[in-house]
Backbone as a ProteinNet text record, in pm:
[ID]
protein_1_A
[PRIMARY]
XXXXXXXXXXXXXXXXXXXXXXXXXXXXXXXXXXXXXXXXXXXXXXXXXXXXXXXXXXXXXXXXXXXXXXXXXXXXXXXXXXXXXXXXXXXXXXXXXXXXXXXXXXXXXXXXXXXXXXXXXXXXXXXXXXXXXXXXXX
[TERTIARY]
-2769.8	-2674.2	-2733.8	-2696.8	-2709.3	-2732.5	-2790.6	-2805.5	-2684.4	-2631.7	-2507.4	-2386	-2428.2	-2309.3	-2372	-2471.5	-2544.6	-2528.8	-2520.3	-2486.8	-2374.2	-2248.8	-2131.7	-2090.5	-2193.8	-2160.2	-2233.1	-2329	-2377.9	-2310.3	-2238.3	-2142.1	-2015.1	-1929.6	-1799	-1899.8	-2003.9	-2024.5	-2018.4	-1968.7	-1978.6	-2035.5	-2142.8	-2237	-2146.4	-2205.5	-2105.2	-2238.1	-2143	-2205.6	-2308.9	-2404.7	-2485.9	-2444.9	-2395	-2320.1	-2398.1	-2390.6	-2501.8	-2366.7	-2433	-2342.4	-2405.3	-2283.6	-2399.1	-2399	-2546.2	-2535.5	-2521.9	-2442	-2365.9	-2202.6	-2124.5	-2047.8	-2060.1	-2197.5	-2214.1	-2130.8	-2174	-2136.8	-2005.3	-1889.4	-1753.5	-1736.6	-1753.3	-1712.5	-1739.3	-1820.7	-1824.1	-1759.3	-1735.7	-1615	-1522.3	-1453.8	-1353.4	-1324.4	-1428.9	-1404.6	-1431.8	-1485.4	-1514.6	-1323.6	-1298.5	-1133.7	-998	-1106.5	-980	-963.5	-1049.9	-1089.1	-957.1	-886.9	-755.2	-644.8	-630.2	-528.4	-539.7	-656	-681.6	-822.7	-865.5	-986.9	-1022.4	-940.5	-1004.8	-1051.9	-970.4	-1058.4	-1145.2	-1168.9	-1252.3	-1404.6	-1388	-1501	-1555.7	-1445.9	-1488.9	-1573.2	-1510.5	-1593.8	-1697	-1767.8	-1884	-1946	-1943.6	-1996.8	-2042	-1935.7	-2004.6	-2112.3	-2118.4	-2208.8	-2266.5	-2327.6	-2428.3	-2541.9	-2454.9	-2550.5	-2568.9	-2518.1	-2517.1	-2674.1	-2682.5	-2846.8	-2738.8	-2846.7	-2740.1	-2914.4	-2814.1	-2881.3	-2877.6	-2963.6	-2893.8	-2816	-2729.6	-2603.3	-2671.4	-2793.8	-2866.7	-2912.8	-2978.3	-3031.1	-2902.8	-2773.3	-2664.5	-2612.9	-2642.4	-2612.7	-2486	-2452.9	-2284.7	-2235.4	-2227.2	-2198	-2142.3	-2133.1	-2116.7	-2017.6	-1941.5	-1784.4	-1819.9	-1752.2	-1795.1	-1670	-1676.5	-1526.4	-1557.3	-1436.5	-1413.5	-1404.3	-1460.1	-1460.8	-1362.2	-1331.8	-1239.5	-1265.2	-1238	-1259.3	-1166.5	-1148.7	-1036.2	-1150.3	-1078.8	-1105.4	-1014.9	-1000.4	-923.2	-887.3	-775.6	-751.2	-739.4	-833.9	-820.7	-718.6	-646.8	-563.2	-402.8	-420.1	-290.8	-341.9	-476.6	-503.3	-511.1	-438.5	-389	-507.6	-539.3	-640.1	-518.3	-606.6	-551.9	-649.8	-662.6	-732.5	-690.4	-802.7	-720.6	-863.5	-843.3	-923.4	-962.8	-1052.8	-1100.7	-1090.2	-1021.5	-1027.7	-1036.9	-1074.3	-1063.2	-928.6	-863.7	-715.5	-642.8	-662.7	-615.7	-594.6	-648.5	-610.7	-581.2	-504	-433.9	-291.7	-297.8	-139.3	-133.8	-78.2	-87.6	6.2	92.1	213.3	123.4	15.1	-94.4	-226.2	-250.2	-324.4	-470.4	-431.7	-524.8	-553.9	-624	-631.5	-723.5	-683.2	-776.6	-905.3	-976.8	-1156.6	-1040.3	-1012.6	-933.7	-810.4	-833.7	-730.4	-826	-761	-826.3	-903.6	-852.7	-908.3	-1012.1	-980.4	-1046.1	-1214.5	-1201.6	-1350.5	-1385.2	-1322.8	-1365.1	-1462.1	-1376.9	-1432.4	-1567.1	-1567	-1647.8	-1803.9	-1891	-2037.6	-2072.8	-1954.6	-1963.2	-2032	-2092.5	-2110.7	-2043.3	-2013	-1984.5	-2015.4	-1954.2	-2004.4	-1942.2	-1931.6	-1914.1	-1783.3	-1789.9	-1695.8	-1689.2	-1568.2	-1584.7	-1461.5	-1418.5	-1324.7	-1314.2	-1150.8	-1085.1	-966.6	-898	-822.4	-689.2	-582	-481.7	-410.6	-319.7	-299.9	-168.9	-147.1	-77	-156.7	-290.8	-405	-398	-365.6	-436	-558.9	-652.9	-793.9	-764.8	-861.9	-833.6	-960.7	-954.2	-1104.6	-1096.9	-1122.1	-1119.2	-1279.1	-1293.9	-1359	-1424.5	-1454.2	-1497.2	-1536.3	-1439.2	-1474.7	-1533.2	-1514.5	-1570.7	-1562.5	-1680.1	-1675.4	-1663.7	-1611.2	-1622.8	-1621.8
-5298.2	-5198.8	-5060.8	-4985	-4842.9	-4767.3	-4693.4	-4570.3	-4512.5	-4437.2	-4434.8	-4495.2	-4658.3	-4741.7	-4799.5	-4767.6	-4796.1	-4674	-4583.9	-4463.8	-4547.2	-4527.1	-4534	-4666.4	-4769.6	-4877	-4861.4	-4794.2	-4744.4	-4673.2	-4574.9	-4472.4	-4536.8	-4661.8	-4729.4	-4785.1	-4823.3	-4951.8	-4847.8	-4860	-4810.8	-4850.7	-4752.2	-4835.3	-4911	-5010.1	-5074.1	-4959.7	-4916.7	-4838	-4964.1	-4918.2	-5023.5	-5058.1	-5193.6	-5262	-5325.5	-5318.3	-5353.4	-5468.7	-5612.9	-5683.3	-5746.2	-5743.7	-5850.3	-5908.5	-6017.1	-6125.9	-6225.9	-6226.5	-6276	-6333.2	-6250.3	-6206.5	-6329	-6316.1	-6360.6	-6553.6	-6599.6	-6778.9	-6799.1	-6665	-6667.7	-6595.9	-6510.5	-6467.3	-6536	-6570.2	-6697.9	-6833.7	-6856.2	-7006.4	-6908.6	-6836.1	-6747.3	-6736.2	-6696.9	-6702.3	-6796.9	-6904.8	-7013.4	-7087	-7133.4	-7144.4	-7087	-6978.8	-6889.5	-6905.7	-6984.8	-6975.3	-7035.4	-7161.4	-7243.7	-7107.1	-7046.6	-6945.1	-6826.3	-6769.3	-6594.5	-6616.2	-6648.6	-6714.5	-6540.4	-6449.2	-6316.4	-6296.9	-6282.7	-6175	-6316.1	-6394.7	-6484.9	-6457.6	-6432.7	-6457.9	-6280.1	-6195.8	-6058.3	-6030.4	-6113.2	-6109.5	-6180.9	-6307.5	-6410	-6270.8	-6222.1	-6119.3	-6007	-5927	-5842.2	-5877.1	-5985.6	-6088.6	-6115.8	-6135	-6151.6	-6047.8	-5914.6	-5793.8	-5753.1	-5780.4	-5710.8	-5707	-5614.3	-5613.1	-5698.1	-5799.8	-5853	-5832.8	-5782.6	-5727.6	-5784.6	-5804.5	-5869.6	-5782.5	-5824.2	-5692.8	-5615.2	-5607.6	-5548.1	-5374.6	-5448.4	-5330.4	-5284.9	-5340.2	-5259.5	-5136.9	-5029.6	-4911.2	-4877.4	-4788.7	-4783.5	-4714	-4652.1	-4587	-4649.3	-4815.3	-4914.7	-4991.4	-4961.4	-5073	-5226.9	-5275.8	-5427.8	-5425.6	-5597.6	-5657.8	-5620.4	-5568.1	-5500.9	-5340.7	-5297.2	-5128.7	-5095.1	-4962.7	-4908.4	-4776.3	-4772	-4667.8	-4637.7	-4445.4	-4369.2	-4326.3	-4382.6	-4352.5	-4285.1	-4200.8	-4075.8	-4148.3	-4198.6	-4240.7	-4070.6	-4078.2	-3953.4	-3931.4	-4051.5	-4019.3	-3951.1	-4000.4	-3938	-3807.3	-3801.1	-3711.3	-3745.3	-3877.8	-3910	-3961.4	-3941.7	-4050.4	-4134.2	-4204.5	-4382.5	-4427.9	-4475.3	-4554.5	-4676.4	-4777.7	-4930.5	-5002.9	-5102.6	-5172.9	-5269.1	-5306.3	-5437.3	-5548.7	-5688.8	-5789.8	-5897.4	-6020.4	-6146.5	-6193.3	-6284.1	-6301.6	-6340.9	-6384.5	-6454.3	-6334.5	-6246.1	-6136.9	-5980.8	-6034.6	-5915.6	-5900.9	-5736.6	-5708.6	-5565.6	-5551.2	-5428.3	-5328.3	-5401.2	-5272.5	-5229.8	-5252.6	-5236.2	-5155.7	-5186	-5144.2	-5209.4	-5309.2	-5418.2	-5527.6	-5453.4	-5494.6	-5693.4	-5743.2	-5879.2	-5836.9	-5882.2	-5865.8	-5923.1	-6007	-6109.1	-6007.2	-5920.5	-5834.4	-5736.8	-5741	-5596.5	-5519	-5437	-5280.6	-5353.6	-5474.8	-5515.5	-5530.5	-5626.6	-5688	-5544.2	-5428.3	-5298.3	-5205.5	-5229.3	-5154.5	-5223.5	-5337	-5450.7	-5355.8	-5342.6	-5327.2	-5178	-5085.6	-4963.1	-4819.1	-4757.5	-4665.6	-4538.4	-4439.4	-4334.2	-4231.4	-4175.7	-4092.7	-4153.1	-4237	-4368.7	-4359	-4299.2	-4330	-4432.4	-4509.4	-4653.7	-4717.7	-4767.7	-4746.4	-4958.4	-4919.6	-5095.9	-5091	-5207.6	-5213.2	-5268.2	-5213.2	-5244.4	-5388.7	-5455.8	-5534.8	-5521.3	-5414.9	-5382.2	-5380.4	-5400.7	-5348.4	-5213	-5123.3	-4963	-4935.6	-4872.2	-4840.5	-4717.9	-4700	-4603.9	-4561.7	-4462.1	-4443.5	-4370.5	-4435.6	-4418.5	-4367.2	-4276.1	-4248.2	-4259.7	-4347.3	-4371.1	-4244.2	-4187.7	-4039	-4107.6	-4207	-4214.9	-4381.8	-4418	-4566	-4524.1	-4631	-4644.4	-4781.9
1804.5	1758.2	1783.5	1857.8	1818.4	1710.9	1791.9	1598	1556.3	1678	1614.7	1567.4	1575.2	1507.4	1368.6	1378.9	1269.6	1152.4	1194.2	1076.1	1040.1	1147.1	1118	1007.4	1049.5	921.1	816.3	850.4	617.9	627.4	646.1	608.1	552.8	624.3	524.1	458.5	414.7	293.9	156.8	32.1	-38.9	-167.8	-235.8	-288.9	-472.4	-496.5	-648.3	-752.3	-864.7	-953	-1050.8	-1112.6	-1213.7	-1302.4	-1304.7	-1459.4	-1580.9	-1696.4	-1754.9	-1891.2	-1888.4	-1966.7	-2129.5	-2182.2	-2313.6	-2295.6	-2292.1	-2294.3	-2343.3	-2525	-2583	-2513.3	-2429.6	-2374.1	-2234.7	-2168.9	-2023.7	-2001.7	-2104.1	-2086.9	-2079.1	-2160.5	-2196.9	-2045.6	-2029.6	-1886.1	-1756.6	-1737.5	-1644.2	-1664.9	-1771.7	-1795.7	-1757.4	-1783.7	-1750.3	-1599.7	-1533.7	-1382.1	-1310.1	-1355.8	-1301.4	-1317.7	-1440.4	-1469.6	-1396.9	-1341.1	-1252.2	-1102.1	-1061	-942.1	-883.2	-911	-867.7	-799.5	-917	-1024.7	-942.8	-896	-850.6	-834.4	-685.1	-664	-616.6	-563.6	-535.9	-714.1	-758.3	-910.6	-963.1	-985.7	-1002.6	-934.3	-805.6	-723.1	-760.3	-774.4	-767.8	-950.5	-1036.6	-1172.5	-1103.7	-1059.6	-1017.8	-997.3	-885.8	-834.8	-936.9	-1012.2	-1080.9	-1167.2	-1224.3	-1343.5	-1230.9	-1133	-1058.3	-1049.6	-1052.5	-983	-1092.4	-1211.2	-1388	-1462.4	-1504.3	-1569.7	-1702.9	-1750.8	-1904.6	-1956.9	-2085	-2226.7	-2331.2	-2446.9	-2567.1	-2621.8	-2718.4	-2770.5	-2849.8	-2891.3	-2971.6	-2891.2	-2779.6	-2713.4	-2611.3	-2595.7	-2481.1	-2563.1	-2496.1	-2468.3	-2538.9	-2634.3	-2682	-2592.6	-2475.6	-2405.1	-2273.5	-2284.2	-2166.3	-2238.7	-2117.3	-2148.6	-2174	-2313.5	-2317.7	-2414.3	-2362.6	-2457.3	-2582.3	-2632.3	-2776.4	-2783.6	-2692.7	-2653.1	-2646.6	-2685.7	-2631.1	-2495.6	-2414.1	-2318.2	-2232.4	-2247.7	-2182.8	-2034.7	-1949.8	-1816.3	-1754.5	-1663.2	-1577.2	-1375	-1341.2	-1231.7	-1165.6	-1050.6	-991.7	-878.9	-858.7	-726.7	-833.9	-972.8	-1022.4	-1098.7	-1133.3	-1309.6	-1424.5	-1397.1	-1555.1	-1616.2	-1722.3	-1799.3	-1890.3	-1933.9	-2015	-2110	-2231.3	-2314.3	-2330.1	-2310.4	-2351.2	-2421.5	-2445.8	-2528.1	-2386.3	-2399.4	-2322.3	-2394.3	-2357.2	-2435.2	-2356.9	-2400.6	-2313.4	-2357.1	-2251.2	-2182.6	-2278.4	-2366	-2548.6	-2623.7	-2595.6	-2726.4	-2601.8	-2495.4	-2432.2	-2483.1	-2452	-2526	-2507.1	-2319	-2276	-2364.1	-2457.1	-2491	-2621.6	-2672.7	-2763.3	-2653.8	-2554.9	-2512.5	-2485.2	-2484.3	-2510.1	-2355.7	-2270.9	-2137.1	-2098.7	-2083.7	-2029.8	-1898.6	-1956.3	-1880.9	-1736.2	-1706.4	-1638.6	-1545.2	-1512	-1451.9	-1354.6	-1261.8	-1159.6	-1240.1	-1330.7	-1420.6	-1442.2	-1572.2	-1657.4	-1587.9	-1499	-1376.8	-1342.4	-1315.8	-1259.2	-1374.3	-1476.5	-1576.3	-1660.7	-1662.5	-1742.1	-1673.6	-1794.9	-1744	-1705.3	-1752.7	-1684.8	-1758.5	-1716.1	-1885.6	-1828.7	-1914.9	-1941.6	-1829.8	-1770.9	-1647.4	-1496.5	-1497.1	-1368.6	-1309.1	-1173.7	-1088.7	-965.6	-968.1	-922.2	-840.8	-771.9	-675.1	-737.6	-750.4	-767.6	-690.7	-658.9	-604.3	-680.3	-642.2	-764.3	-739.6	-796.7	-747.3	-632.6	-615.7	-466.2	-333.8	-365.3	-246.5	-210.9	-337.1	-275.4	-342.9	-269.4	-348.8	-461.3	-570.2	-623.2	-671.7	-723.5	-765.8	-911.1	-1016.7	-1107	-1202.7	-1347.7	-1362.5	-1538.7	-1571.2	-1717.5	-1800.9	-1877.8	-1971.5	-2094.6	-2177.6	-2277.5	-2288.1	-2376.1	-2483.8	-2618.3	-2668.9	-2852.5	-2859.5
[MASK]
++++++++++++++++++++++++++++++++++++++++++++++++++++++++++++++++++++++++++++++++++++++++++++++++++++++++++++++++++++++++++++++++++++++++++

């Protein structure tokens, strides 16, 4: 390969931001995507993946500042402006007209592991990229 095709392909790879998980959390999320695989083997394989590259923590020492099921966190989509608050939940206790998002959804796998500051590009389930930006946890 050339050097100059070689820029050109680290230049599209884009790097994944550092996710950090509880690992109380880790055994339920992997039955979760393992279960899904039949069903939505893309977001299945794309959670495998994030829980692969994830620093996991005990819930003692994770960071309050890092998105984890039960959080709530208002993140800002930059292609509209808008920010949004939702709760993170596993797929049993979702209830978007509450605000209450499933780990188990595009956002959800995007946002899972994220802290405060973090801009991060998901794909919707139309296939447009977006790049969204975590303003706060609680």
């Amino acid at each position: 390969m050339a050097p100059q095709e070689l820029t050109k392909s680290r230049s599209r790879r884009t790097r994944n931001p550092k996710i950090i998980i509880n690992a109380d959390d880790l055994d339920h999320l992997e039955a979760l995507a393992e279960g899904a695989i039949a069903r939505n083997a893309d977001l299945a394989e794309r959670l495998l993946e994030e829980l692969g590259r994830a620093k996991i923590l005990p819930a003692a020492k994770l960071p309050a500042n890092v998105v984890a099921i039960g959080n709530r966190v208002t993140y800002r989509d930059e292609f509209f402006g808008q920010e949004r608050t939702v709760m993170l939940v596993y797929p049993e206790d979702a209830d978007i007209a509450h605000g209450k998002i499933s780990v188990m959804t595009p956002i959800g796998v995007a946002l899972l592991g994220l802290p405060e500051g973090t801009s991060f590009h998901w794909d919707t389930r139309a296939e447009q990229r977006r790049t969204l930006t975590v303003i706060s946890v609680s």
